[in-house]
N, CA, C and O of each residue as an XYZ file, in Angstrom:
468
protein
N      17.848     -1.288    -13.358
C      18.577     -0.155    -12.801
C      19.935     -0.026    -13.506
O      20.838     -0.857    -13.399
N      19.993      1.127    -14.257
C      21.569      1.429    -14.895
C      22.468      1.813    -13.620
O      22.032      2.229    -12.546
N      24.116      1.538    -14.035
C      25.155      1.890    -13.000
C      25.716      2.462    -13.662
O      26.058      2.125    -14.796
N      26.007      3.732    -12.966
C      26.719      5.190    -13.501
C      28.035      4.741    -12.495
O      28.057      4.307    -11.343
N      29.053      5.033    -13.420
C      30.644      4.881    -13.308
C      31.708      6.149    -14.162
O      31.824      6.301    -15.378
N      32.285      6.818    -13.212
C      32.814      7.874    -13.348
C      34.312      7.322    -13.951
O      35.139      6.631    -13.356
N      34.363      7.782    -15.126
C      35.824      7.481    -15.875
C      36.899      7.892    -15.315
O      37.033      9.096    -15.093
N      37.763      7.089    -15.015
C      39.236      7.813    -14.261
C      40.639      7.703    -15.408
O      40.883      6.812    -16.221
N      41.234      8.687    -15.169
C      42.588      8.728    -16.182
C      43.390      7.228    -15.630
O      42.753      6.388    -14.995
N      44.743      7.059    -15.947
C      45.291      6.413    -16.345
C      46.165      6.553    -14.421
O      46.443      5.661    -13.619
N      46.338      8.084    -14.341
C      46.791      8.488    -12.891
C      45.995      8.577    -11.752
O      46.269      8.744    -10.564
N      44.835      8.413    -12.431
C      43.461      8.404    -11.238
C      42.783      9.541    -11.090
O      41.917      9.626    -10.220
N      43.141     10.789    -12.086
C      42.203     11.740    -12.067
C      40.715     11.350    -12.678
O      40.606     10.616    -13.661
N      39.702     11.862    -12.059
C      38.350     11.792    -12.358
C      37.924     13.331    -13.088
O      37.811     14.341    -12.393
N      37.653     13.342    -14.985
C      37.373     14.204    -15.285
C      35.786     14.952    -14.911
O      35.617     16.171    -14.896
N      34.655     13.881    -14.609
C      33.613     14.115    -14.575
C      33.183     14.879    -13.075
O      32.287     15.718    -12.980
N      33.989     14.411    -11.996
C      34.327     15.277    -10.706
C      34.371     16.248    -10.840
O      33.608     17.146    -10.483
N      35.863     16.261    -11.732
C      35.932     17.856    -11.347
C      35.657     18.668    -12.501
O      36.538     19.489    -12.754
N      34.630     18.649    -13.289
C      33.423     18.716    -13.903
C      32.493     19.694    -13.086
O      32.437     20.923    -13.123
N      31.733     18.717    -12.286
C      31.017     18.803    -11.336
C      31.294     20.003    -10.109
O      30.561     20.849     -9.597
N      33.185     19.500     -9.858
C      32.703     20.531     -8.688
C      33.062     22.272     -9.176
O      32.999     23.283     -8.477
N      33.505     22.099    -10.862
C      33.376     23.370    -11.325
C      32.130     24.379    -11.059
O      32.104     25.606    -10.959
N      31.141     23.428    -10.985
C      29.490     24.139    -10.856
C      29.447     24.559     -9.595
O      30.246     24.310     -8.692
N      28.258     25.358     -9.566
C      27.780     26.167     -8.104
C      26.928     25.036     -8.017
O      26.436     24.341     -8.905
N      26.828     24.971     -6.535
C      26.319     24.274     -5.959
C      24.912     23.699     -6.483
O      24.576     22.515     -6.513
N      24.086     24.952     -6.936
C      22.606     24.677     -7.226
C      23.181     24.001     -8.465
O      22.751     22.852     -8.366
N      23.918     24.070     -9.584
C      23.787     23.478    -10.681
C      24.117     21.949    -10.193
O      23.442     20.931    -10.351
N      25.111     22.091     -9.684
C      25.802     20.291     -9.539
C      24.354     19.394     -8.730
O      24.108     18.197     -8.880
N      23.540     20.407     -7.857
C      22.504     19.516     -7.352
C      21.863     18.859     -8.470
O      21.873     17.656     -8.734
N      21.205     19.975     -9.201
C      20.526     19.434    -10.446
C      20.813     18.607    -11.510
O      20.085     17.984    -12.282
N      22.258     18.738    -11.389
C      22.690     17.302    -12.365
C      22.889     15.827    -11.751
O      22.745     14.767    -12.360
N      23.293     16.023    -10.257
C      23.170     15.149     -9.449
C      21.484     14.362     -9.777
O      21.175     13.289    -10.295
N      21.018     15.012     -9.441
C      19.163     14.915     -9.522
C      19.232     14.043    -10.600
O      19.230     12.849    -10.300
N      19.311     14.422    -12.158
C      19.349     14.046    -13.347
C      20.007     12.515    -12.622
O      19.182     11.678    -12.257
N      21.265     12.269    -12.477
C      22.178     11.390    -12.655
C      21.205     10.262    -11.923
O      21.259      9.125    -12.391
N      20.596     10.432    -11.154
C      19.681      9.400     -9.780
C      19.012      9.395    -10.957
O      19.442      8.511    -11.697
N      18.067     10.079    -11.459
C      17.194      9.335    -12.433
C      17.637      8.434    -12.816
O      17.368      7.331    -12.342
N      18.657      8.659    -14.031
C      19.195      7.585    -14.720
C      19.208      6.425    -14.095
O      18.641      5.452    -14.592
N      19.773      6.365    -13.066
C      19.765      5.409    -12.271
C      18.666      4.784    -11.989
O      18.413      3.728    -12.568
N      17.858      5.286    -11.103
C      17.228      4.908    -10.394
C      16.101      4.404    -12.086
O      16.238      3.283    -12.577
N      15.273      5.273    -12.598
C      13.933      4.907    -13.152
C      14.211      3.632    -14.787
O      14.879      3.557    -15.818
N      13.378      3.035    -14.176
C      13.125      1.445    -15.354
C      13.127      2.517    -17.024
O      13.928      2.289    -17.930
N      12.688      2.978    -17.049
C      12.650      3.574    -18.366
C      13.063      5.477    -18.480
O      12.046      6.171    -18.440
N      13.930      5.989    -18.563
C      14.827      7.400    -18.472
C      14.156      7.981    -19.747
O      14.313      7.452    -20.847
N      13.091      9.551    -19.469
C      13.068      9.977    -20.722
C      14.306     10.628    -21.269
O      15.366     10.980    -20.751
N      13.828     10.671    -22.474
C      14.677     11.247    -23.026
C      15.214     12.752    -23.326
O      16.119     13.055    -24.102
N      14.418     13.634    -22.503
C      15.347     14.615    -22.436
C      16.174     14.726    -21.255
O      16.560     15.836    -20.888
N      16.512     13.548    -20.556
C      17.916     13.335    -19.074
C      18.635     12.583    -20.089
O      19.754     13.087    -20.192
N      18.523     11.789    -20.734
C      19.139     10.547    -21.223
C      18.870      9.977    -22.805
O      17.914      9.300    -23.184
N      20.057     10.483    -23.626
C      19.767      9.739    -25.260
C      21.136      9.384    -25.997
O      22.296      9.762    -25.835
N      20.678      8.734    -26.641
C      22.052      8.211    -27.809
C      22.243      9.542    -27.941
O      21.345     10.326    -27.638
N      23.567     10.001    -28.461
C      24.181     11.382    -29.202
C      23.904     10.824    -30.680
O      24.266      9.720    -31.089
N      23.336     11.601    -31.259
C      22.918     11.256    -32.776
C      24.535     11.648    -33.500
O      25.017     12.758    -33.272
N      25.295     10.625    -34.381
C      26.239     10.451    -35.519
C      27.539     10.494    -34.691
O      28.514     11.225    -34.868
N      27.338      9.542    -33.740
C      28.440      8.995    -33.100
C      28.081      7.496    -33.052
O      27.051      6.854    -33.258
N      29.526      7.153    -32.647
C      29.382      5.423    -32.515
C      29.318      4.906    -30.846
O      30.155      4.383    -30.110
N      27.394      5.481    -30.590
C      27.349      4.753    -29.357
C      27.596      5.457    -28.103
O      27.572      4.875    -27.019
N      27.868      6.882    -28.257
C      27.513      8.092    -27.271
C      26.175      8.249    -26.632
O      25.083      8.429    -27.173
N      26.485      8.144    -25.362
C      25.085      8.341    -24.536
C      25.517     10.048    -23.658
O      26.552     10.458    -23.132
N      24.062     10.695    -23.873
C      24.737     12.182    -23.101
C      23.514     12.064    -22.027
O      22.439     11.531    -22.302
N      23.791     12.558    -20.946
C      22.941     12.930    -19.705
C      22.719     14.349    -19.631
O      23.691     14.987    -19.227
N      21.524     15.107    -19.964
C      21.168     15.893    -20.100
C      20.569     16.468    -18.364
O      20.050     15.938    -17.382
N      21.040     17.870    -18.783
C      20.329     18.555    -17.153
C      20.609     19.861    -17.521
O      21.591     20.284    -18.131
N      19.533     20.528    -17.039
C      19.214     22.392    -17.543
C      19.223     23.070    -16.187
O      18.869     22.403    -15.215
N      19.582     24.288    -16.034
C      19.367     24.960    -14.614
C      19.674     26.120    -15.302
O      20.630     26.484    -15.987
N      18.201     26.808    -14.809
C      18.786     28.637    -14.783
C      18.984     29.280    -16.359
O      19.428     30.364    -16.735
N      18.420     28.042    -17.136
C      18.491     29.004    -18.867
C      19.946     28.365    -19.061
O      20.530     29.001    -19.939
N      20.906     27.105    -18.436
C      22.459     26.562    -18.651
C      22.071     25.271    -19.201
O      21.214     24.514    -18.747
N      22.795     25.106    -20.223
C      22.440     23.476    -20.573
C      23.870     22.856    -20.328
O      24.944     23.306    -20.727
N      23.607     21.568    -19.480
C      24.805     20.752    -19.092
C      24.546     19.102    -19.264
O      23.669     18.380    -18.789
N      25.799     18.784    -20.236
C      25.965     17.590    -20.610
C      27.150     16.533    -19.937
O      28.314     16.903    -19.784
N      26.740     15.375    -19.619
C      27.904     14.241    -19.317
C      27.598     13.028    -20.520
O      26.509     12.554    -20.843
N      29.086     12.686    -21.098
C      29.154     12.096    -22.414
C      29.462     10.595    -21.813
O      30.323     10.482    -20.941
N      28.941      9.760    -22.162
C      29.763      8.287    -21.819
C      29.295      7.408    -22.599
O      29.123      7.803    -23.752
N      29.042      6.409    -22.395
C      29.319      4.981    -23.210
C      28.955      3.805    -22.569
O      29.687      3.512    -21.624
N      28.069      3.071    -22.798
C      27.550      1.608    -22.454
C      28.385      1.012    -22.099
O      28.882      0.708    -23.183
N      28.887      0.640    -21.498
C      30.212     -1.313    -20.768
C      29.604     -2.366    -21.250
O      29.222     -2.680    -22.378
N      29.565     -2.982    -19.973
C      29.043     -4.344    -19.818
C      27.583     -4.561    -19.262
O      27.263     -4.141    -18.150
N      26.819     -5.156    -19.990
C      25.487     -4.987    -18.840
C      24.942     -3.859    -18.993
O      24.891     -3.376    -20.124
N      24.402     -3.170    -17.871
C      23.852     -2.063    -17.412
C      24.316     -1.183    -16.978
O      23.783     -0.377    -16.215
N      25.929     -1.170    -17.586
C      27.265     -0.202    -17.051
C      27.232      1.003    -17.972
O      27.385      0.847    -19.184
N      26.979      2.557    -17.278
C      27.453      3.829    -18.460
C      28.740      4.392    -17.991
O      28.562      5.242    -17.119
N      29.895      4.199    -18.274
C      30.890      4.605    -17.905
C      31.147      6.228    -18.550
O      31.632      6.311    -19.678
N      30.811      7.456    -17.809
C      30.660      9.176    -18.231
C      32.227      9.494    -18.413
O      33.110      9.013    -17.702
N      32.381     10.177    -19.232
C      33.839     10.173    -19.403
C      34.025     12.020    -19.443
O      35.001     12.593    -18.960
N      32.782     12.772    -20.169
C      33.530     13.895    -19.728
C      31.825     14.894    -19.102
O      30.665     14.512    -19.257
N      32.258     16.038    -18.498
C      31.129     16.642    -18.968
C      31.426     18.636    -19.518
O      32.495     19.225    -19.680
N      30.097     19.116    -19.650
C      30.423     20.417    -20.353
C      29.250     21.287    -19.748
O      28.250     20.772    -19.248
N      29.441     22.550    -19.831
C      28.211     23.553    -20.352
C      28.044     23.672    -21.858
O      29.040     24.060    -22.470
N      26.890     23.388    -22.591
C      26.433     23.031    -23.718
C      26.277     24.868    -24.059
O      26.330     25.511    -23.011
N      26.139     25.549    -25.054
C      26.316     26.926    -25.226
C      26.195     27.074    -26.816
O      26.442     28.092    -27.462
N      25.799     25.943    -27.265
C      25.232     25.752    -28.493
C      24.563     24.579    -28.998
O      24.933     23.458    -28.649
N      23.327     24.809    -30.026
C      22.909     23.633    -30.006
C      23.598     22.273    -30.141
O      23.417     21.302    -29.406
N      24.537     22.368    -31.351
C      25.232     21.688    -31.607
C      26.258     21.172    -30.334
O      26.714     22.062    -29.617
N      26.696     19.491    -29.989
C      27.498     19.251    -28.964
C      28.861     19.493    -29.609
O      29.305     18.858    -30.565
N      29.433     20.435    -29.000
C      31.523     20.518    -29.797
C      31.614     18.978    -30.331
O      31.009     17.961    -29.991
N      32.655     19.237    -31.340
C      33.115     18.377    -31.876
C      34.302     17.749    -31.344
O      34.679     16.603    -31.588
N      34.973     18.772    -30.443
C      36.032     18.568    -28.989
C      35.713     17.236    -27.940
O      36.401     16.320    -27.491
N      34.337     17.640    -27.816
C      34.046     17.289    -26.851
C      33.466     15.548    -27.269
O      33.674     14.535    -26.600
N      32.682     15.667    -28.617
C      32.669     14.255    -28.791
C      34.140     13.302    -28.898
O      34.101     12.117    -28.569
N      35.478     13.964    -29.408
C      36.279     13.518    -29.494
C      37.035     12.779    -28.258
O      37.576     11.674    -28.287
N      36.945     13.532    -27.347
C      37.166     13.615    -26.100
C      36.716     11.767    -25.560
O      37.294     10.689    -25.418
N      35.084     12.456    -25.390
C      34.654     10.966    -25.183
C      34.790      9.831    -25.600
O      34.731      8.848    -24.861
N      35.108      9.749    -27.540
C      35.484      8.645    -28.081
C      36.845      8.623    -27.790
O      36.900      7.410    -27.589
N      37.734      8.918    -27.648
C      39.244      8.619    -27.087
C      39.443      8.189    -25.460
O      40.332      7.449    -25.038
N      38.336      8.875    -24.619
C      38.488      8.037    -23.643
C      37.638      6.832    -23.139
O      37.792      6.084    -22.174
N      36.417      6.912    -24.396
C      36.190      5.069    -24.482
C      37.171      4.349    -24.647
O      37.668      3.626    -23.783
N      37.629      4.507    -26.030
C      38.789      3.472    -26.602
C      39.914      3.575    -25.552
O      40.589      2.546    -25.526
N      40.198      4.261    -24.922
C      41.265      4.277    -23.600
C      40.818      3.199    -22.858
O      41.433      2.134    -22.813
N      39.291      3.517    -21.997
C      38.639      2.835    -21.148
C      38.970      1.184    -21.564
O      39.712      0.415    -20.952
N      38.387      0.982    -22.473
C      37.977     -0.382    -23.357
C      38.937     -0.798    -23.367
O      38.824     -1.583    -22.425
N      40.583     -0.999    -23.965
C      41.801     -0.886    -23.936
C      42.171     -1.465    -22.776
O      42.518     -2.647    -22.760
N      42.142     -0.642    -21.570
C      42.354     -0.724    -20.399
C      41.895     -2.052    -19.908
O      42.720     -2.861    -19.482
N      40.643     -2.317    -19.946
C      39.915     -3.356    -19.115
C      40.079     -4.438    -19.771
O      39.609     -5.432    -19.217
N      40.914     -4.705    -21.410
C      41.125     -5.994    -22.223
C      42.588     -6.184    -21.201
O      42.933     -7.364    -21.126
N      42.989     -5.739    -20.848
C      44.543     -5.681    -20.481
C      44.812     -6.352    -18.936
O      45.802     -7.001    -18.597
N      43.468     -5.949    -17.991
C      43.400     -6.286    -16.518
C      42.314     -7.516    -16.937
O      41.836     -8.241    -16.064
């Protein structure tokens, strides 16, 4: 069983929240849905859950509603830890290049952080 862990800033904002509660209701269910998979099933296919191809170690959580494609970006820990650091409406094939940045700066934040405590 993987453990999904919501990245918090430095002040305690949670970007992936309020992410989430940007969506209408029906969407956030459906990514919710997605997110329990992950969790919950021994083996996650891969269109909920894959490496981000030509990054170092990006995992995206995939979830569709309504013709919308929506992504949460995070990163392996310790163990069986994915710590999600941001998420998006996807609106091209390609994932922004923003947005991978995003996530690799708030790994290396994350990572940083937890050598320190």
């Amino acid at each position: 069983m993987i453990e999904i862990q919501f990245y918090r800033t430095a002040a305690g904002a949670c970007p992936v929240e309020e992410f989430l509660d940007s969506l209408s209701a029906k969407q956030a269910q459906k990514v919710l849905w997605v997110l329990r998979l992950v969790r919950e099933l021994p083996r996650v296919p891969q269109q909920y859950f894959k490496k981000l191809e030509g990054t170092a170690d990006l995992w995206e959580v995939r979830a569709e509603f309504g013709g919308d494609a929506f992504r949460l970006l995070g990163f392996w820990h310790v163990g069986r830890l994915v710590v999600l650091t941001n998420g998006f409406a996807k609106k091209t094939q390609k994932t922004p290049d923003r947005e991978i940045a995003l996530a690799e700066q708030r790994k290396r934040y994350h990572l940083n952080r937890m050598k320190q405590t």
